[in-house]
N, CA, C and O atoms as a Tripos MOL2 file, in Angstrom:
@<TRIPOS>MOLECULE
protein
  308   307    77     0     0
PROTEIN
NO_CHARGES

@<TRIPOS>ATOM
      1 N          54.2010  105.0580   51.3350 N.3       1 UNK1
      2 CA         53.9600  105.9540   52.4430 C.3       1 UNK1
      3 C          53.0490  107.0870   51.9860 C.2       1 UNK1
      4 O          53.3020  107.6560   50.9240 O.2       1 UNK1
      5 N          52.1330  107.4020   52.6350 N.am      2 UNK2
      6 CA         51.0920  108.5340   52.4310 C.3       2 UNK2
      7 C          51.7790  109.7570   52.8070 C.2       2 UNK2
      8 O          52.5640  109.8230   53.7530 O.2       2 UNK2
      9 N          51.4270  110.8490   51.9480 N.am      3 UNK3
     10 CA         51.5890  112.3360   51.7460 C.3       3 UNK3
     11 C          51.2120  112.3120   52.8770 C.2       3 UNK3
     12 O          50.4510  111.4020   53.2070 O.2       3 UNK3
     13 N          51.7120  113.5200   54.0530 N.am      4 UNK4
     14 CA         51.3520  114.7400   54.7050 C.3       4 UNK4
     15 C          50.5000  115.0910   54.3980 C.2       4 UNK4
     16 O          50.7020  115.4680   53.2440 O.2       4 UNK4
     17 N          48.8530  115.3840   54.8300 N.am      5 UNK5
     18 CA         48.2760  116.9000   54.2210 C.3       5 UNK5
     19 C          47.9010  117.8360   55.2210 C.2       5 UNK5
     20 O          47.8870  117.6200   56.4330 O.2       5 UNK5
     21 N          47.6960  118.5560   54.8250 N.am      6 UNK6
     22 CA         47.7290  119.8080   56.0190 C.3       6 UNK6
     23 C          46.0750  120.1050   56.8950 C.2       6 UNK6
     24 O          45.2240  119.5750   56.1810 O.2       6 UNK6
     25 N          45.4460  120.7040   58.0560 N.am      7 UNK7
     26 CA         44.7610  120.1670   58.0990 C.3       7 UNK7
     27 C          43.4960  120.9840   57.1060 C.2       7 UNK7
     28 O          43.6020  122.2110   57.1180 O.2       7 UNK7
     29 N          42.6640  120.5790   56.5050 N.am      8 UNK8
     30 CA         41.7420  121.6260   56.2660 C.3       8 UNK8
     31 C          40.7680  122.8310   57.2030 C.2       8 UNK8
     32 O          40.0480  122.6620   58.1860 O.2       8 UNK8
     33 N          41.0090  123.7110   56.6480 N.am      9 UNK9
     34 CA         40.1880  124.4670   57.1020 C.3       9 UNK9
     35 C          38.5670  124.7400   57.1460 C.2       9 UNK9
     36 O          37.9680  124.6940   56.0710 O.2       9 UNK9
     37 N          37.9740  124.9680   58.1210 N.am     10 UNK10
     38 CA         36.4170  124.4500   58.4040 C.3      10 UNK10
     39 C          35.2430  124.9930   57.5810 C.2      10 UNK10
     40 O          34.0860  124.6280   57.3710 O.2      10 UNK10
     41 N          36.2880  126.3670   57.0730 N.am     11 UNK11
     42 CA         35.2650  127.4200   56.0790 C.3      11 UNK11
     43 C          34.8960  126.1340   54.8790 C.2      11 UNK11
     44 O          33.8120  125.8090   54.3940 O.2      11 UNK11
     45 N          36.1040  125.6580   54.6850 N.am     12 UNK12
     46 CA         36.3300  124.9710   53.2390 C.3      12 UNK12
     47 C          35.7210  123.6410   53.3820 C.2      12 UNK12
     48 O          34.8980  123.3990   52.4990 O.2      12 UNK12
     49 N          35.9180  122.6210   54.3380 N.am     13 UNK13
     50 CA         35.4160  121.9060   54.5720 C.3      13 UNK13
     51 C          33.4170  122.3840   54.2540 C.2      13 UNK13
     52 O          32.6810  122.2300   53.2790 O.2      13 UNK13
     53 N          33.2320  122.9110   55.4730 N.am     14 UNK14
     54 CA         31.6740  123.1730   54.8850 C.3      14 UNK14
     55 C          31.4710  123.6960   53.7490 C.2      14 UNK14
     56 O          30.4200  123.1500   53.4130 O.2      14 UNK14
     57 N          31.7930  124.4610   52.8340 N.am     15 UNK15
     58 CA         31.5480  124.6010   51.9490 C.3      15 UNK15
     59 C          31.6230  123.8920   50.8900 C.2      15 UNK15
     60 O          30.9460  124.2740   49.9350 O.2      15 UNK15
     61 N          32.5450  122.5310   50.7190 N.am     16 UNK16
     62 CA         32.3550  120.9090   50.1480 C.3      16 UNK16
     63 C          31.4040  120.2050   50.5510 C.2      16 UNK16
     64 O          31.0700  119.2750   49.8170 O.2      16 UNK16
     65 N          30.7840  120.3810   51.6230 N.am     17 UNK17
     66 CA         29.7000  119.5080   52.3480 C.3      17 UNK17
     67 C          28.7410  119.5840   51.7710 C.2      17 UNK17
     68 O          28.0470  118.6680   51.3300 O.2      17 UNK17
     69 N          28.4920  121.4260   51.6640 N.am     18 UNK18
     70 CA         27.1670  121.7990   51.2710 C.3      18 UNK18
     71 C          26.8400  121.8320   49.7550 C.2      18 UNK18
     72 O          25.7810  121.5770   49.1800 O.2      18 UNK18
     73 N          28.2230  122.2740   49.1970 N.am     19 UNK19
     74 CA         27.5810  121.6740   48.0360 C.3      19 UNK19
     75 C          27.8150  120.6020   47.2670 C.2      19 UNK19
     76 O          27.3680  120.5060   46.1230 O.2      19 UNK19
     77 N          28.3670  119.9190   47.7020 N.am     20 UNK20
     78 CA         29.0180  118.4360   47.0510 C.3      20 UNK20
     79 C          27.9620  117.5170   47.6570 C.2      20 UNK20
     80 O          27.3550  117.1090   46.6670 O.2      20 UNK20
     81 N          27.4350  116.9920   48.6870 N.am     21 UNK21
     82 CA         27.2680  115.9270   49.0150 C.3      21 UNK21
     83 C          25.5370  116.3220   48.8340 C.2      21 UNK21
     84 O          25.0890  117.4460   49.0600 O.2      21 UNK21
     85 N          24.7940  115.2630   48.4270 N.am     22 UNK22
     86 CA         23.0110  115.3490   48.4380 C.3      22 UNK22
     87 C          22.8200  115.3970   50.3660 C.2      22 UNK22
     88 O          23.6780  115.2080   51.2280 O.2      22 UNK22
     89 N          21.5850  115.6730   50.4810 N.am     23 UNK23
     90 CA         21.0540  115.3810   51.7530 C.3      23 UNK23
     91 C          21.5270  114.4100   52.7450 C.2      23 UNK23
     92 O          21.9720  114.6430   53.8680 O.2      23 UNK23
     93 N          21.3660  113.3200   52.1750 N.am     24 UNK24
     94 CA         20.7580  112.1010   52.7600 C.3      24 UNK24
     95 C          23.0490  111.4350   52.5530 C.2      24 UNK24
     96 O          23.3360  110.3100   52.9620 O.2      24 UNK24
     97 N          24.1020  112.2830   51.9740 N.am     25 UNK25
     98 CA         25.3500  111.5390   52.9090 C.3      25 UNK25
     99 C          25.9080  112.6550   53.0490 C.2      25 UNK25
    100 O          27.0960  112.6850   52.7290 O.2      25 UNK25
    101 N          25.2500  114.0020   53.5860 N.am     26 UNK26
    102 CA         25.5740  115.0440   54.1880 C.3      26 UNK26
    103 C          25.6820  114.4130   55.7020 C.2      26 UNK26
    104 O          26.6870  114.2530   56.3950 O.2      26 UNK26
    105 N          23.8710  114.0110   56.0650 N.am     27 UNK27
    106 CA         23.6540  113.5940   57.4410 C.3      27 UNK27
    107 C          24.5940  112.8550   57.7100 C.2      27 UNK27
    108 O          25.2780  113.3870   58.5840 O.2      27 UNK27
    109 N          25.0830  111.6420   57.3260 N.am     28 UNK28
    110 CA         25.5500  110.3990   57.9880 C.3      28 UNK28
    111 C          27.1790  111.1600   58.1050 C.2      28 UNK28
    112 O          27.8120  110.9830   59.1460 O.2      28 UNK28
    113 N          27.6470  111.8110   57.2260 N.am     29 UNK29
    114 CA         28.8370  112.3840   57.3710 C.3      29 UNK29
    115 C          29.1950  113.0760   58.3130 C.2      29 UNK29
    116 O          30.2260  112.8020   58.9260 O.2      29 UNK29
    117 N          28.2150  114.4050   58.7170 N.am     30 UNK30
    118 CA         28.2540  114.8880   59.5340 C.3      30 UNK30
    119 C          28.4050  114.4980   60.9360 C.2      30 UNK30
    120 O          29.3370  114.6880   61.7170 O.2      30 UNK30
    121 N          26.6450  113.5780   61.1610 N.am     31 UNK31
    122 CA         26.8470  112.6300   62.4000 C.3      31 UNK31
    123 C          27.9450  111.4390   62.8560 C.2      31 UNK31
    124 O          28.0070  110.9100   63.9660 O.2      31 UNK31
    125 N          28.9580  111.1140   61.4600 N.am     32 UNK32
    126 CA         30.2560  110.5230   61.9990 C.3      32 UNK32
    127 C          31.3150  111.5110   61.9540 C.2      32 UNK32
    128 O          31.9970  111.7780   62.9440 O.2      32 UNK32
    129 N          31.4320  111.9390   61.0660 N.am     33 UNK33
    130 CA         32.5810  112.4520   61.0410 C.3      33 UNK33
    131 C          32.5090  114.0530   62.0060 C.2      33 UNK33
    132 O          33.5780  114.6630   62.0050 O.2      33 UNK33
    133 N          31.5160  114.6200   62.6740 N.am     34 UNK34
    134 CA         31.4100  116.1790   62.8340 C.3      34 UNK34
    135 C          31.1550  115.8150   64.3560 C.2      34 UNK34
    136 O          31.8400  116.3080   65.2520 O.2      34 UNK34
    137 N          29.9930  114.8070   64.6140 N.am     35 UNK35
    138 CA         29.6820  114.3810   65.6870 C.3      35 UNK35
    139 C          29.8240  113.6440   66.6490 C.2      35 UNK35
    140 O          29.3880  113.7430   67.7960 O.2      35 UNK35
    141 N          31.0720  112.1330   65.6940 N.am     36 UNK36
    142 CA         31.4030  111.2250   66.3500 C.3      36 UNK36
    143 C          30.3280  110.0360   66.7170 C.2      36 UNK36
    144 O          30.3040  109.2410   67.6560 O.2      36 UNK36
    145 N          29.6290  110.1940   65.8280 N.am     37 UNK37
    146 CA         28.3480  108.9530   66.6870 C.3      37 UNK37
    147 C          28.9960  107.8890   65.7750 C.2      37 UNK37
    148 O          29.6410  107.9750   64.7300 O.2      37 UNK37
    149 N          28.5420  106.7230   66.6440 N.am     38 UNK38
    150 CA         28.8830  105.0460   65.9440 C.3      38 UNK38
    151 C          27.9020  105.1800   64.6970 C.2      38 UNK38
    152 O          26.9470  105.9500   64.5890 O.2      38 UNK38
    153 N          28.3280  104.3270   63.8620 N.am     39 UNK39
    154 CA         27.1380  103.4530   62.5800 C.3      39 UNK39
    155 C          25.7290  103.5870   63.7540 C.2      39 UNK39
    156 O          25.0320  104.5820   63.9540 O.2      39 UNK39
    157 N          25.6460  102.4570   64.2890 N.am     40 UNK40
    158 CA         24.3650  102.3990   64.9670 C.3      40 UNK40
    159 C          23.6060  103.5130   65.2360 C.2      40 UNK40
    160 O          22.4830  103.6740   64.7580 O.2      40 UNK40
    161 N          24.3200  104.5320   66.2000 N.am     41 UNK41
    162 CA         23.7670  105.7060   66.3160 C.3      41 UNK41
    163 C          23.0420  106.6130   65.1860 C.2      41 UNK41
    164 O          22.0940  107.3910   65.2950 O.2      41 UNK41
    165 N          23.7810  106.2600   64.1190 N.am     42 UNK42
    166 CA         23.4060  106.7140   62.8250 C.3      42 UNK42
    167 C          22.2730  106.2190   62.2500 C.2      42 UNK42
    168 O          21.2980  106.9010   61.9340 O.2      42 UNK42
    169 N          22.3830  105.0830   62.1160 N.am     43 UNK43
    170 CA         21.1990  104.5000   61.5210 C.3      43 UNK43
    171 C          20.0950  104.6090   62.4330 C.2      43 UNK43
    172 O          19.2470  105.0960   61.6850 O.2      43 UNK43
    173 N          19.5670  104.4850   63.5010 N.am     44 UNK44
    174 CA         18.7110  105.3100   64.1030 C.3      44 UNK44
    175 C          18.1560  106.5370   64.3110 C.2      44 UNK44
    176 O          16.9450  106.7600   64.3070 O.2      44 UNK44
    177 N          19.0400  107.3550   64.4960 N.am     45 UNK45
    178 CA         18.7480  108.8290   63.5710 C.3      45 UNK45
    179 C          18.4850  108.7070   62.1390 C.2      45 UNK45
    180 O          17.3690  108.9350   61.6730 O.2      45 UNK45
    181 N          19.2080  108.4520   61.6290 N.am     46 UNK46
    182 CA         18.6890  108.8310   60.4450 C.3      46 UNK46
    183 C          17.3250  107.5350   59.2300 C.2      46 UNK46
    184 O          16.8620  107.5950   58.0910 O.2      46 UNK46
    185 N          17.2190  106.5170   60.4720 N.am     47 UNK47
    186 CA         15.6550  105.7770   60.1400 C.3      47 UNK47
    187 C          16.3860  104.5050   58.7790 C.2      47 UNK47
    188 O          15.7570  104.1340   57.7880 O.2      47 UNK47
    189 N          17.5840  104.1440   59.0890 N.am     48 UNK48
    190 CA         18.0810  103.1470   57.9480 C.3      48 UNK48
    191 C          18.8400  102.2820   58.3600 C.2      48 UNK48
    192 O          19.0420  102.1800   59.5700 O.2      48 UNK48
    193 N          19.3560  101.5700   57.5830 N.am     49 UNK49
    194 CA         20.3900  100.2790   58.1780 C.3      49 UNK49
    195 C          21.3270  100.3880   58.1570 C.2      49 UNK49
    196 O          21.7270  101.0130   57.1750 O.2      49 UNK49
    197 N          22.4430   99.8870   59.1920 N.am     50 UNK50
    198 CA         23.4530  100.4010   59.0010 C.3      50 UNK50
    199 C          24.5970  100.4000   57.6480 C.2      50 UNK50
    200 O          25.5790  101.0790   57.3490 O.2      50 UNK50
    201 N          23.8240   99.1750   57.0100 N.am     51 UNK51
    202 CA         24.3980   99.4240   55.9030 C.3      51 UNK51
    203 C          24.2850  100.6310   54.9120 C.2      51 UNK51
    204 O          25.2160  101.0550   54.2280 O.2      51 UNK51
    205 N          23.2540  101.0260   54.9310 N.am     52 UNK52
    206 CA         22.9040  102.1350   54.4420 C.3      52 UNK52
    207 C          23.6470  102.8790   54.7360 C.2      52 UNK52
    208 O          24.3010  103.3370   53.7990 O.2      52 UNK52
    209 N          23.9910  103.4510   56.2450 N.am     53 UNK53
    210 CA         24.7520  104.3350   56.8160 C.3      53 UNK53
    211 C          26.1450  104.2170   56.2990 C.2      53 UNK53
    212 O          26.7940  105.2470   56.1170 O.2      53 UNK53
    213 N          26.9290  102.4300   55.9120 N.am     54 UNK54
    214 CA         28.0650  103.0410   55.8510 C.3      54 UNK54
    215 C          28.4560  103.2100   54.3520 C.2      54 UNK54
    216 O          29.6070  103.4940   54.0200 O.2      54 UNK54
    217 N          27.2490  102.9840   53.2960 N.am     55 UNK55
    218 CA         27.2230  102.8950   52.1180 C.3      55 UNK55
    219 C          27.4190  104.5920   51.8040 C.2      55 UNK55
    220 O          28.3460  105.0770   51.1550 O.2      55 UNK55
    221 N          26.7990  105.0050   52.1570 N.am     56 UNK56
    222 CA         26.2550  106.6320   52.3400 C.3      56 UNK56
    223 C          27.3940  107.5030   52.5770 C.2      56 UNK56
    224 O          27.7610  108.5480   52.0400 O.2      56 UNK56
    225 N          27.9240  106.6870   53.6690 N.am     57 UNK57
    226 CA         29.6440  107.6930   54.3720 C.3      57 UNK57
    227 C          30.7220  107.2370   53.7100 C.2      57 UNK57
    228 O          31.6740  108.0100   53.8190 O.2      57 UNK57
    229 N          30.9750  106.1210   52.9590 N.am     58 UNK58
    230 CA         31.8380  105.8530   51.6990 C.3      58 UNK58
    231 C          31.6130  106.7830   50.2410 C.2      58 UNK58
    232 O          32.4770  107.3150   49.5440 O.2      58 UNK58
    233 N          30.3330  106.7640   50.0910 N.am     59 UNK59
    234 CA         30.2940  107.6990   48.9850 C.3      59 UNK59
    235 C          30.7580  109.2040   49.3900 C.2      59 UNK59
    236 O          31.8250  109.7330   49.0790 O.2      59 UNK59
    237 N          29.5240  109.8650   50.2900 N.am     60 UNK60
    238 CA         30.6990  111.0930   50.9370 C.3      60 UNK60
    239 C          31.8540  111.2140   50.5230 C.2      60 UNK60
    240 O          32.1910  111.9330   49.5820 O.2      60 UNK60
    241 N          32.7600  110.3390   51.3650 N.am     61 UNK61
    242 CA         33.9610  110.8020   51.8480 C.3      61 UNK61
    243 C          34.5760  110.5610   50.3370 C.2      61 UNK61
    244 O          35.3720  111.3720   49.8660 O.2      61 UNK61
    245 N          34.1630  109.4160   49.6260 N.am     62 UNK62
    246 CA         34.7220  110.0020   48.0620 C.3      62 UNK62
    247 C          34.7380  111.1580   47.3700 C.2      62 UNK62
    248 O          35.7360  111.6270   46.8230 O.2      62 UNK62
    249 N          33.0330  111.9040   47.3840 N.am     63 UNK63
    250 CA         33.2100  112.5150   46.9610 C.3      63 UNK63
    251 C          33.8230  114.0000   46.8740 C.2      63 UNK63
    252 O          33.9890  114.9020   46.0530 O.2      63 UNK63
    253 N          34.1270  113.6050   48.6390 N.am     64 UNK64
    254 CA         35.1150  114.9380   49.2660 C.3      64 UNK64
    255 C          36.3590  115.0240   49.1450 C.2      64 UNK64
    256 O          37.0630  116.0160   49.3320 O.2      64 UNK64
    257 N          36.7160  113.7880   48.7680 N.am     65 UNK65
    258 CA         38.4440  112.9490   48.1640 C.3      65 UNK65
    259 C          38.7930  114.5280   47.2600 C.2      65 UNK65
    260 O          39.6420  115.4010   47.4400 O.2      65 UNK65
    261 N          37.6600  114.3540   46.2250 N.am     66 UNK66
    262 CA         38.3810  115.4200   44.7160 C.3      66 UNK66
    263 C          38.6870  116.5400   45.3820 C.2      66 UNK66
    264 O          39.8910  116.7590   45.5200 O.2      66 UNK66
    265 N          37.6440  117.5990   46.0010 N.am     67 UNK67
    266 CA         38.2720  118.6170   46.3850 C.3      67 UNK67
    267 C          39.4830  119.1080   47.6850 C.2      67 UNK67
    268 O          40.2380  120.0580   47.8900 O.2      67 UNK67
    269 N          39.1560  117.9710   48.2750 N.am     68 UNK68
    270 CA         40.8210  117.9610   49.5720 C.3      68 UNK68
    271 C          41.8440  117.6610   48.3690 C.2      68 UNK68
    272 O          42.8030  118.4290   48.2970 O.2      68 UNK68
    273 N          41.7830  116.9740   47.7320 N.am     69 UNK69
    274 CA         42.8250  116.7550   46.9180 C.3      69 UNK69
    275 C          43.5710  117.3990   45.8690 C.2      69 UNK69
    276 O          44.7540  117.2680   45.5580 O.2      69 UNK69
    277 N          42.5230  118.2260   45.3050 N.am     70 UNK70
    278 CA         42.9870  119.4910   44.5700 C.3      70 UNK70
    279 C          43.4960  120.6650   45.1500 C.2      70 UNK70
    280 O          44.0640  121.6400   44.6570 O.2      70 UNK70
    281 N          43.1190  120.3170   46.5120 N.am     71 UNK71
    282 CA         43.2890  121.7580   47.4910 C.3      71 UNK71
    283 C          44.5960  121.9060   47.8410 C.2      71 UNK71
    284 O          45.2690  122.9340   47.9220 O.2      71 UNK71
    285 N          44.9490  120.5070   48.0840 N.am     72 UNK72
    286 CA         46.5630  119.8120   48.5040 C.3      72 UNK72
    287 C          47.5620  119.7350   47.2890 C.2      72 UNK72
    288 O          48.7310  119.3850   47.4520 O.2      72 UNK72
    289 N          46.9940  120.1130   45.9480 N.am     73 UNK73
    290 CA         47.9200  119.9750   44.7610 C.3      73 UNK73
    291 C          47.9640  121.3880   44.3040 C.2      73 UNK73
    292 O          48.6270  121.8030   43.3540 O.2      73 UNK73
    293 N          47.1630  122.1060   45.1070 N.am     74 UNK74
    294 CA         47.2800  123.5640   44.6960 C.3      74 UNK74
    295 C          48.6270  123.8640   45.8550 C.2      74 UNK74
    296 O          49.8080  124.1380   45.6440 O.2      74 UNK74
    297 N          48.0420  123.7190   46.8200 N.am     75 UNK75
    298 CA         49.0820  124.3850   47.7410 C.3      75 UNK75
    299 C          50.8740  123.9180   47.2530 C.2      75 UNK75
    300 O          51.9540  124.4940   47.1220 O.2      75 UNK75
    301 N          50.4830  122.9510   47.1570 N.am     76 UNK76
    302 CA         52.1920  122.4940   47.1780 C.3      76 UNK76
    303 C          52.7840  122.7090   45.4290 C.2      76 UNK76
    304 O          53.8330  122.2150   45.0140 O.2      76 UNK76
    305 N          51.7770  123.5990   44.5500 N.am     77 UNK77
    306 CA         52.4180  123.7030   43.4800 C.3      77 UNK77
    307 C          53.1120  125.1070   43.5320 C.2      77 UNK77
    308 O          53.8180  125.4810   42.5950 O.2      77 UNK77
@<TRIPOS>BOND
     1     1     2 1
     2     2     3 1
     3     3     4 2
     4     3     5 am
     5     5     6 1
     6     6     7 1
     7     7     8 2
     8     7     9 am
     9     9    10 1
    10    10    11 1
    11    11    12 2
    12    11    13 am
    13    13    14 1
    14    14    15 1
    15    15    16 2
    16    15    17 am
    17    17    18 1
    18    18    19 1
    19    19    20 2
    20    19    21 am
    21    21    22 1
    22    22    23 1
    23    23    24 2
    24    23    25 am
    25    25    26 1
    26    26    27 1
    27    27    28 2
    28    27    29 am
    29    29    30 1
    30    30    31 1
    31    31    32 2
    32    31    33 am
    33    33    34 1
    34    34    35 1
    35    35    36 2
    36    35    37 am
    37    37    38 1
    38    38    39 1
    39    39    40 2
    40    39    41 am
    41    41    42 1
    42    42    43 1
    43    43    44 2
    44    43    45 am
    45    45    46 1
    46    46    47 1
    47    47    48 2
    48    47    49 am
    49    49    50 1
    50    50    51 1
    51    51    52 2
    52    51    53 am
    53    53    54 1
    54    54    55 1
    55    55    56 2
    56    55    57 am
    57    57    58 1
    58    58    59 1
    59    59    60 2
    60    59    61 am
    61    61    62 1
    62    62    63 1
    63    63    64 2
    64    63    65 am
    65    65    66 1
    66    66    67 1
    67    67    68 2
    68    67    69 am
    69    69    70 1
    70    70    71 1
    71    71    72 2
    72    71    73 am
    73    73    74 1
    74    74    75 1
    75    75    76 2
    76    75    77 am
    77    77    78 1
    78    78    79 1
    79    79    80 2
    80    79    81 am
    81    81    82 1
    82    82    83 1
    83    83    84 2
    84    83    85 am
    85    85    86 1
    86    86    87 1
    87    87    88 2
    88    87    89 am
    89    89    90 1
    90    90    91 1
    91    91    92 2
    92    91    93 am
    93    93    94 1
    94    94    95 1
    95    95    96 2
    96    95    97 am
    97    97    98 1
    98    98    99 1
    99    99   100 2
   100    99   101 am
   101   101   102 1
   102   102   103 1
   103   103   104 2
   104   103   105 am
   105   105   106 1
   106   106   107 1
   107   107   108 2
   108   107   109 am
   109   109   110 1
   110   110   111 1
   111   111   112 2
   112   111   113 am
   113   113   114 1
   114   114   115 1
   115   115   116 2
   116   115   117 am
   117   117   118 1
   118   118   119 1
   119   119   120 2
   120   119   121 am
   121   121   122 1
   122   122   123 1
   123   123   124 2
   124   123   125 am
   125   125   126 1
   126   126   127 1
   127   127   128 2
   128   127   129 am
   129   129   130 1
   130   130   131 1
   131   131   132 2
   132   131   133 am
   133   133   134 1
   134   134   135 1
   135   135   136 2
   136   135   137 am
   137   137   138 1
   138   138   139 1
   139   139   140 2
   140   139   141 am
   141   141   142 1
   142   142   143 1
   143   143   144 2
   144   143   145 am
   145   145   146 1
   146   146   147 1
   147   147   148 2
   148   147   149 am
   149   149   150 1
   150   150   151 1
   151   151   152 2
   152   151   153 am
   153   153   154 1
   154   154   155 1
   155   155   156 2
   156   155   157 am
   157   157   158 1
   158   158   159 1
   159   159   160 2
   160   159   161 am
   161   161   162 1
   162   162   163 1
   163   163   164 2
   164   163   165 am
   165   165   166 1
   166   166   167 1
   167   167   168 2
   168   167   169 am
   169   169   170 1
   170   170   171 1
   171   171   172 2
   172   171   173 am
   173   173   174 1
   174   174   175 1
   175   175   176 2
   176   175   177 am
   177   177   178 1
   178   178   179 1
   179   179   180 2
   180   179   181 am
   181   181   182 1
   182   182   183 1
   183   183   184 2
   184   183   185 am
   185   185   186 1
   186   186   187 1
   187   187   188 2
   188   187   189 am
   189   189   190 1
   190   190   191 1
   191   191   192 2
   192   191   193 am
   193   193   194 1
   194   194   195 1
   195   195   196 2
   196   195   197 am
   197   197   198 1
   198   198   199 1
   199   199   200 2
   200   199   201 am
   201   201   202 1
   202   202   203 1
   203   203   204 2
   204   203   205 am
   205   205   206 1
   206   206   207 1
   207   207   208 2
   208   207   209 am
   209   209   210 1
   210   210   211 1
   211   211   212 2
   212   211   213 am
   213   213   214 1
   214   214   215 1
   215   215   216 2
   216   215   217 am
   217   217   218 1
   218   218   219 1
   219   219   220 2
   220   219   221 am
   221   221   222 1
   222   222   223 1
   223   223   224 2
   224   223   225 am
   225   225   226 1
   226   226   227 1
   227   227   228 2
   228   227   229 am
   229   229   230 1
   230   230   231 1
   231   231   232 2
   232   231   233 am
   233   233   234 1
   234   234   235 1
   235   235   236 2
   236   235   237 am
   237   237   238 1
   238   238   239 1
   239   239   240 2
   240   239   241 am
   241   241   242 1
   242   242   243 1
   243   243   244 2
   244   243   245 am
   245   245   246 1
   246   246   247 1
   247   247   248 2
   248   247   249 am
   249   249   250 1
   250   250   251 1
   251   251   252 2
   252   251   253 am
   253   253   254 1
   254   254   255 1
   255   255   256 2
   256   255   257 am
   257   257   258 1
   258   258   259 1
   259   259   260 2
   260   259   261 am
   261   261   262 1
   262   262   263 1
   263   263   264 2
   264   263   265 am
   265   265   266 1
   266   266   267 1
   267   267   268 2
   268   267   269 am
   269   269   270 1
   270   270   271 1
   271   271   272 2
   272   271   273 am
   273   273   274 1
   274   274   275 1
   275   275   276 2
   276   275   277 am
   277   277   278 1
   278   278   279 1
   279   279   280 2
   280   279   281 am
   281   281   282 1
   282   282   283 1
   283   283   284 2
   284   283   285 am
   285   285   286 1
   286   286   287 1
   287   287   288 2
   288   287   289 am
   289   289   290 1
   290   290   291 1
   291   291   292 2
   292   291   293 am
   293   293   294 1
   294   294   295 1
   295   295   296 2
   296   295   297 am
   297   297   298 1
   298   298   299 1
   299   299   300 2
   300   299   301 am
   301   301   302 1
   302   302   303 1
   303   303   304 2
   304   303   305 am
   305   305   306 1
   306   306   307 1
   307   307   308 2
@<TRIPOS>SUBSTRUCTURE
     1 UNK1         2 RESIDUE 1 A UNK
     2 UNK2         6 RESIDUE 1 A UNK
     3 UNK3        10 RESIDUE 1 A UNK
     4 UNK4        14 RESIDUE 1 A UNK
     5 UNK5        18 RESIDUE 1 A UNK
     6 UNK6        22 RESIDUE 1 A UNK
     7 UNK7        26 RESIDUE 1 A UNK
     8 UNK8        30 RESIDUE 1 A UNK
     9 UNK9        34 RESIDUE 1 A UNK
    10 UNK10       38 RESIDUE 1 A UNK
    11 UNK11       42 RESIDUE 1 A UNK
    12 UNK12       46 RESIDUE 1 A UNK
    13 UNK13       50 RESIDUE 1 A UNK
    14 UNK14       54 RESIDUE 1 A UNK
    15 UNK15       58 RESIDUE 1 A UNK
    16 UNK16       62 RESIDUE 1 A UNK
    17 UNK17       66 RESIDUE 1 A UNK
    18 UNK18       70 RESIDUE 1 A UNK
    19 UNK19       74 RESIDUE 1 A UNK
    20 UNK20       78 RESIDUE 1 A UNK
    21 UNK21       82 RESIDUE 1 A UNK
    22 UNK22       86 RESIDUE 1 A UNK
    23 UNK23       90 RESIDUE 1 A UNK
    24 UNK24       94 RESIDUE 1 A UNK
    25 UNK25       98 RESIDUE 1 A UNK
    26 UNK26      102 RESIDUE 1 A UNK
    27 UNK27      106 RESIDUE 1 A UNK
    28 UNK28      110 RESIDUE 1 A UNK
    29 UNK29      114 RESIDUE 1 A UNK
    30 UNK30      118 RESIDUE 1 A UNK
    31 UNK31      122 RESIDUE 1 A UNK
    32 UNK32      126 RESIDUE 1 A UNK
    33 UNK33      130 RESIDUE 1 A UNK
    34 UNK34      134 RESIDUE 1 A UNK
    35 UNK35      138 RESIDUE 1 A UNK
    36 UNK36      142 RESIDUE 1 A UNK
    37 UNK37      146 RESIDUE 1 A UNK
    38 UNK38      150 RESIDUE 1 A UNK
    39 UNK39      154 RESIDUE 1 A UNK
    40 UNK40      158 RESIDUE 1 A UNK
    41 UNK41      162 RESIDUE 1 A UNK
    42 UNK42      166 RESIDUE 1 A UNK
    43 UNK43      170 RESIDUE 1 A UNK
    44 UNK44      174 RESIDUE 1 A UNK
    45 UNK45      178 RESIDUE 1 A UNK
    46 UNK46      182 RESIDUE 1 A UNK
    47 UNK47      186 RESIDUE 1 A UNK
    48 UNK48      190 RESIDUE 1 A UNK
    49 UNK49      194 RESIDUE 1 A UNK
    50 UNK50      198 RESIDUE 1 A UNK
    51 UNK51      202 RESIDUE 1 A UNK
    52 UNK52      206 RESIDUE 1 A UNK
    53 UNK53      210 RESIDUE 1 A UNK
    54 UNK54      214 RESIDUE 1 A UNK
    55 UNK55      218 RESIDUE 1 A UNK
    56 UNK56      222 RESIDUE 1 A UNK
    57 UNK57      226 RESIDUE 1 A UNK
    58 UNK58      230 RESIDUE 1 A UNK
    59 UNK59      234 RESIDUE 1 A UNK
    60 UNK60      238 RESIDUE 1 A UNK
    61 UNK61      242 RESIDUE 1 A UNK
    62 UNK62      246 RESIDUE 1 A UNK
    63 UNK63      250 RESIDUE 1 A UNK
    64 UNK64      254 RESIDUE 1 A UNK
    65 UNK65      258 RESIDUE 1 A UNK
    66 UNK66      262 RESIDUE 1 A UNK
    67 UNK67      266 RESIDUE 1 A UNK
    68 UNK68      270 RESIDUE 1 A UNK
    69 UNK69      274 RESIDUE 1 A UNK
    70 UNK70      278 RESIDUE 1 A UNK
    71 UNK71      282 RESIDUE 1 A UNK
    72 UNK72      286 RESIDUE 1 A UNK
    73 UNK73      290 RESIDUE 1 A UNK
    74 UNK74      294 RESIDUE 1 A UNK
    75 UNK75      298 RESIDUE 1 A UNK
    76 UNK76      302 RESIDUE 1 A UNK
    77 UNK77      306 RESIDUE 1 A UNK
């Protein structure tokens, strides 16, 4: 069963975005996860395939894994 986590806050959130993620899986993150657009939508904006797109929003969201996750091992220590 998965932990509870609480929700993050938006200061913190952007401030992982901006400096954690390069350009190019800032966009695709944003436009799914901030904006709600499909893959497709994405890859048209942003001029790639959708594989690209979901290659791009897997790495992201990894690399946003470390700091939600430290954030959540701080609080509850």
């Amino acid at each position: 069963m998965r932990a509870m986590i609480r929700p993050i806050e938006e200061d913190d959130l952007q401030a992982w975005v901006d400096g954690r993620l390069a350009p190019e899986y800032r966009e695709v993150f944003l436009l799914r996860e901030i904006e709600g657009l499909a893959y497709k939508e994405i890859a048209e904006v942003a001029g790639v395939p959708i594989g690209t797109v979901m290659s791009r929003l897997s790495r992201a969201r990894a690399q946003l894994r470390v700091p939600i996750v430290a954030s959540e091992q701080k609080e509850t220590a």
